[in-house]
SEMISE-53623 format. One record per residue (C-alpha): x, y, z; chain; residue number from 0; residue in one letter. Coordinates in pm, whole numbers, plus 32768, in hexadecimal, padded with zeros to 4 digits. Each point is the difference from the previous one (the first is absolute). Layout:
<lonus>
X,Y,Z,A,NUM,A
...
</lonus>
This chain:
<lonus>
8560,8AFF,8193,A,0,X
7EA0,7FEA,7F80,A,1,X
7EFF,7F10,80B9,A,2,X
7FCE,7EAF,7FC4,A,3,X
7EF1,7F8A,7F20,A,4,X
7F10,7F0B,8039,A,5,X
807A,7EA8,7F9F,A,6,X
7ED9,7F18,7F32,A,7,X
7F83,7ECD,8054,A,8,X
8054,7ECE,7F07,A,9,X
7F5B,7EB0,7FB6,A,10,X
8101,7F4E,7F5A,A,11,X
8022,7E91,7F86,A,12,X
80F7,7F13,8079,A,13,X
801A,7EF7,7EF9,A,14,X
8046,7EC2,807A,A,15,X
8102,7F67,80F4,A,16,X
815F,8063,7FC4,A,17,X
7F95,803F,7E6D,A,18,X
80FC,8137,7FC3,A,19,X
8134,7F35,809A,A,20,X
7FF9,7ED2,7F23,A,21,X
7FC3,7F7E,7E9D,A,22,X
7E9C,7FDA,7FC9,A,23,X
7FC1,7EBC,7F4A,A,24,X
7FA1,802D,7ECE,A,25,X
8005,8197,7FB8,A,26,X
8113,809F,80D9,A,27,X
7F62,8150,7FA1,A,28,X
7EBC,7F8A,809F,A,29,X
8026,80FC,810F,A,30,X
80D5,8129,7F83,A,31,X
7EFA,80FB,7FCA,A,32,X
7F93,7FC6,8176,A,33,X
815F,801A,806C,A,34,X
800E,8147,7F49,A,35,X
7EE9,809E,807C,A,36,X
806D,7F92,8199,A,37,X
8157,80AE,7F98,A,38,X
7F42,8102,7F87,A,39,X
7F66,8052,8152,A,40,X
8106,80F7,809C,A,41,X
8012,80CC,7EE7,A,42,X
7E3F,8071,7FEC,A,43,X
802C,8030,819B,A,44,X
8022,8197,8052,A,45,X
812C,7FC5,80C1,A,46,X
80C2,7EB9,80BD,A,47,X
7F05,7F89,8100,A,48,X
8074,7FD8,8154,A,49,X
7F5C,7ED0,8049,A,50,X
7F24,7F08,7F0D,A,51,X
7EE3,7F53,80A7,A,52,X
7FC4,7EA5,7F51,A,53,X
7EC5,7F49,8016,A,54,X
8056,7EA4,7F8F,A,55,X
7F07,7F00,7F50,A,56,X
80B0,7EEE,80AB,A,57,X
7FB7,8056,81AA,A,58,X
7ECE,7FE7,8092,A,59,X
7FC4,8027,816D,A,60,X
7E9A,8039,80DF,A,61,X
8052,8133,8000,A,62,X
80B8,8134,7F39,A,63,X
8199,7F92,8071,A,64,X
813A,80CC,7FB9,A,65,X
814F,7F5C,7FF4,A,66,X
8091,80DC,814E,A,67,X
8170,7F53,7FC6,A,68,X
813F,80FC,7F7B,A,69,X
80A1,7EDB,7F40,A,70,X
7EEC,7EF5,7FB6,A,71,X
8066,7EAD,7F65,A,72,X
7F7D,7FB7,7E84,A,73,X
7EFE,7ECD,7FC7,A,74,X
8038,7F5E,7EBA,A,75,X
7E79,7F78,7FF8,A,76,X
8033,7F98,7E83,A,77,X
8005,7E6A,7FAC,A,78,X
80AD,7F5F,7F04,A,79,X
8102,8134,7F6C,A,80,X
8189,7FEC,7FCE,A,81,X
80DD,7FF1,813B,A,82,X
80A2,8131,7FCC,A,83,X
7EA2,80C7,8013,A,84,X
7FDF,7F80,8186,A,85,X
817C,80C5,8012,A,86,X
7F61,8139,7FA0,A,87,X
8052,8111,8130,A,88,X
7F4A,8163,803C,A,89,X
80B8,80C9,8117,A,90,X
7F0C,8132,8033,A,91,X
7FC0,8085,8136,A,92,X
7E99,7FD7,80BD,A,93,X
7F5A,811A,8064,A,94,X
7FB0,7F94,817A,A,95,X
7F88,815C,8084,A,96,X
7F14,8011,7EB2,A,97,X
7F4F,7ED0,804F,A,98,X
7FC5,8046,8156,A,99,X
7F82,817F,7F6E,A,100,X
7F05,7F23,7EFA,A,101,X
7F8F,7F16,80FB,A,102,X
7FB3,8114,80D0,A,103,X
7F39,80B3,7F18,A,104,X
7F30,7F04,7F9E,A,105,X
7FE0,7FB5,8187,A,106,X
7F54,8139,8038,A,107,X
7F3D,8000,7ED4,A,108,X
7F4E,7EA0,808A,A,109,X
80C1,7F4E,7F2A,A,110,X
80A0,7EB0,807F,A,111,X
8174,8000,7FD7,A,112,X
8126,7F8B,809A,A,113,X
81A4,8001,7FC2,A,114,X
80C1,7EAA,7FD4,A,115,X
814F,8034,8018,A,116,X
807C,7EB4,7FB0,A,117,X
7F1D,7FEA,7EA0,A,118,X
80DB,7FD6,7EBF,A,119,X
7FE7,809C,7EC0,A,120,X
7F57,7F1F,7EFB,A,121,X
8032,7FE3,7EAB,A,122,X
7F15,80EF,7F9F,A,123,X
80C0,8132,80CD,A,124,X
8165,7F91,7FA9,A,125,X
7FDC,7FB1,7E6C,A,126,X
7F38,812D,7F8B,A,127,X
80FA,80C5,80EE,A,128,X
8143,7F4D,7FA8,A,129,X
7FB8,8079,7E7F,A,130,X
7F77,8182,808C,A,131,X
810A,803B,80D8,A,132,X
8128,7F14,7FB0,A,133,X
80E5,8118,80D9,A,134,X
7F1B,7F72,8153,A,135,X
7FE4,817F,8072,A,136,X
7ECF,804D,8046,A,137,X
7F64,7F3E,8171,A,138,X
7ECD,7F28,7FBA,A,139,X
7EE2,7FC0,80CE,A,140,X
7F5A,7E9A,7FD4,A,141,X
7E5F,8020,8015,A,142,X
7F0C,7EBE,802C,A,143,X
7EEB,7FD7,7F4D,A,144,X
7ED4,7FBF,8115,A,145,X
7F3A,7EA9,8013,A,146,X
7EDA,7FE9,7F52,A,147,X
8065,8104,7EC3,A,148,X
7ED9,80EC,8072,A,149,X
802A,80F4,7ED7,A,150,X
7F69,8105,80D0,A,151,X
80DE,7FCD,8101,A,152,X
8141,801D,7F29,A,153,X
7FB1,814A,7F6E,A,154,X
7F85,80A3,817B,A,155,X
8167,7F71,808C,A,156,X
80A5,80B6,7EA5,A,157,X
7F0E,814B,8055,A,158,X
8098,8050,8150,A,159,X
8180,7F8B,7F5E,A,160,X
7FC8,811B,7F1B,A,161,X
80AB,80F7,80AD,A,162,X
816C,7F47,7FFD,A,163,X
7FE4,808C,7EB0,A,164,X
8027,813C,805C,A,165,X
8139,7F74,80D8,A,166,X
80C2,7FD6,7EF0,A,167,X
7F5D,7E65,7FF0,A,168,X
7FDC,7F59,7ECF,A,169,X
7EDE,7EFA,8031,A,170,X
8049,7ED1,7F01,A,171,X
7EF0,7ECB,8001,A,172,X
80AD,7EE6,7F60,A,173,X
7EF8,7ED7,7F61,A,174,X
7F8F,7FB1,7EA3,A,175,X
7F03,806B,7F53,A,176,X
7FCC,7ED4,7F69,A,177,X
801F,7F07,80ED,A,178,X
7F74,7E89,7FB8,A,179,X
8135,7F04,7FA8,A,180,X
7F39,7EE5,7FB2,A,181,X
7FB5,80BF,7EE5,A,182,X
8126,80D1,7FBE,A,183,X
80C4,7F13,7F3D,A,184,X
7ECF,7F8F,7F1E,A,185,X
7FB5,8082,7EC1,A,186,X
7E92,8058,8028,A,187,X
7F51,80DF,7F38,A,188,X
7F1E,8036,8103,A,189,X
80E4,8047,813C,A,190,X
80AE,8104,7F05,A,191,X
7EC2,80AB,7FDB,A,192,X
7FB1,7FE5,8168,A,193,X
8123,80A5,8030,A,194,X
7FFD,80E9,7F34,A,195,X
7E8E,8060,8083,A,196,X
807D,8029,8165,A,197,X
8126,80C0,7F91,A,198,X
7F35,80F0,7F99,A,199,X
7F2C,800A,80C2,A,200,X
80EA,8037,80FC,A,201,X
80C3,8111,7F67,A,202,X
7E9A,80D0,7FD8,A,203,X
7FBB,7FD4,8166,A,204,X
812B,807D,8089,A,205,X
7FDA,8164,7F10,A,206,X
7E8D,802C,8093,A,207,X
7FE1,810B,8134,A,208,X
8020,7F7C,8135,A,209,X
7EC3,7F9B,805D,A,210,X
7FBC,7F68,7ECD,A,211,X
8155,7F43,800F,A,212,X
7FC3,7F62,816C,A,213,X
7EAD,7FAE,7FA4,A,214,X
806B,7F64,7EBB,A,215,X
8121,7F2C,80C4,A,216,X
7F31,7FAB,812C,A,217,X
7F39,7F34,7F3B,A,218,X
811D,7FA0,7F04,A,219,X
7F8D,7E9D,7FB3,A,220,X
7EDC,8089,7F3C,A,221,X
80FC,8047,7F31,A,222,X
801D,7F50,7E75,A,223,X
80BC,7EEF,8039,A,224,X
802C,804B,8157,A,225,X
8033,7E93,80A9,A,226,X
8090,7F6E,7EB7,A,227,X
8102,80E8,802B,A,228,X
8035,7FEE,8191,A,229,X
7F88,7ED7,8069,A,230,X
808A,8064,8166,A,231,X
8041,8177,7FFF,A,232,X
814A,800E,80E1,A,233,X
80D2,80A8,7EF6,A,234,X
7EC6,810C,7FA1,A,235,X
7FCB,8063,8180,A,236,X
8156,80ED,7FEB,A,237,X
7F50,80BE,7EDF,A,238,X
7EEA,802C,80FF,A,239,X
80F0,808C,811F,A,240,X
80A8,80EA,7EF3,A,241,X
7EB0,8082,7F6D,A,242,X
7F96,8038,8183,A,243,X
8133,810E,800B,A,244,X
7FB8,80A4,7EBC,A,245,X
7F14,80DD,80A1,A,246,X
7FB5,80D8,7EE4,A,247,X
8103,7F92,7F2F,A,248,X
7F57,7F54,7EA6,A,249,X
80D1,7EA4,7F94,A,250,X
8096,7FAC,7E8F,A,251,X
80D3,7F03,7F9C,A,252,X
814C,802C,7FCE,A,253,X
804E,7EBC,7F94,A,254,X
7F23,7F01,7F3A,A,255,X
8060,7EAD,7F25,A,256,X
7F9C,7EB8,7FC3,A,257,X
80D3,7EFD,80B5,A,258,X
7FAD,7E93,7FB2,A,259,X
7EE2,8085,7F42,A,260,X
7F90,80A5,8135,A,261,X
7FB2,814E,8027,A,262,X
80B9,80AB,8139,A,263,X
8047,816C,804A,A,264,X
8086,80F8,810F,A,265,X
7F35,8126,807A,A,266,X
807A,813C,80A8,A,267,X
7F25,80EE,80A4,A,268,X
80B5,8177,8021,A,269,X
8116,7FD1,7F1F,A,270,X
</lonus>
């Protein structure tokens, strides 16, 4: 049996709320192309990962948390959706010993981080998953963002994560690229160019080498369009812990539309 490859790291949008488990008002194909490229996922990987580590848009905590339980409970932190979307179950395993491995890691890289075992999975682990890996057979492990959304900090936490690649651990961030619903819903000429700007601009950093790429997303709200797009920058942080474990690995997009009028993408770095 040959060795295992290294799995990539993915930055991968989530849409929004329960969106592929309902009829979107108004255009029920609204989010099909993002559906397919989620279901897509197992398919560009090397081989089945043995464990996906999820850093979710949606969980903050002072510092770098991993969900520690083997069967955590679902939060259904969407408002204002059909009742059968808060009936939605997903019934794969945590990955316990793997989050007290990753906390451990960062530990003695200097890195703050502790295991919760009673934290549930939020909507932005159990959707994107739900459509990835409908069969629930692959164990997740949950991943905070840290207080405060120090860029810098993100990608040095995904840095020393890197090597769970090499375990056979697909790294998935799960935000938005496009991220500001006051103005998702408008039809703006301007927020589409904004958008489309940052999108981008985005996309360009993530193929530069990696010094040029952590420079480039260290100071990300330089960016065209930058705050328009993310006015707070909770669902772009997971891009930052993914591009932190690319090491060398250069980013495209393997996924880009216009949603809303909105330009949004996903970006993979060693597929």
């Amino acid at each position: 049996m040959s060795a295992k490859q290294r799995q990539p790291s993915l930055y991968i949008p989530h849409g929004g709320g329960p969106c592929f488990f309902m009829e979107w008002p108004g255009n029920p194909q609204l989010w099909d192309n993002m559906a397919a490229m989620l279901r897509s996922i197992p398919a560009r990987l090397p081989q089945p990962p043995s464990a996906i580590l999820l850093i979710s848009a949606h969980w903050e905590a002072p510092v770098f948390t991993f969900c520690g339980g083997s069967k955590p409970k679902l939060e259904y932190d969407y408002y204002g959706f059909p009742p059968h979307t808060y009936e939605i179950r997903y019934q794969a395993s945590g990955a316990p010993a793997l989050a007290e491995r990753a906390a451990q890691l960062l530990q003695d890289a200097g890195i703050g981080a502790a295991v919760d075992n009673n934290a549930p999975w939020d909507h932005g682990v159990f959707i994107p998953l739900k459509v990835a890996y409908p069969q629930e057979e692959i164990p997740v492990l949950a991943m905070s963002l840290k207080k405060g959304l120090n860029p810098a900090e993100h990608q040095a936490a995904g840095k020393v994560l890197a090597q769970l690649r090499d375990e056979n651990v697909l790294i998935i961030g799960s935000g938005l690229s496009y991220h500001n619903l006051s103005a998702f819903f408008a039809d703006s000429a301007a927020d589409a160019a904004a958008a489309k700007a940052f999108d981008d601009w985005l996309i360009d950093a993530a193929a530069q080498d990696e010094t040029q790429r952590t420079a480039a997303l260290n100071h990300w709200s330089d960016a065209p369009g930058a705050r328009q797009v993310h006015p707070r920058e909770e669902h772009l942080l997971p891009m930052m812990m993914v591009a932190g474990a690319a090491g060398a690995d250069q980013g495209s997009a393997f996924y880009r539309e216009e949603i809303m009028g909105k330009a949004v993408s996903a970006i993979g770095f060693g597929l």
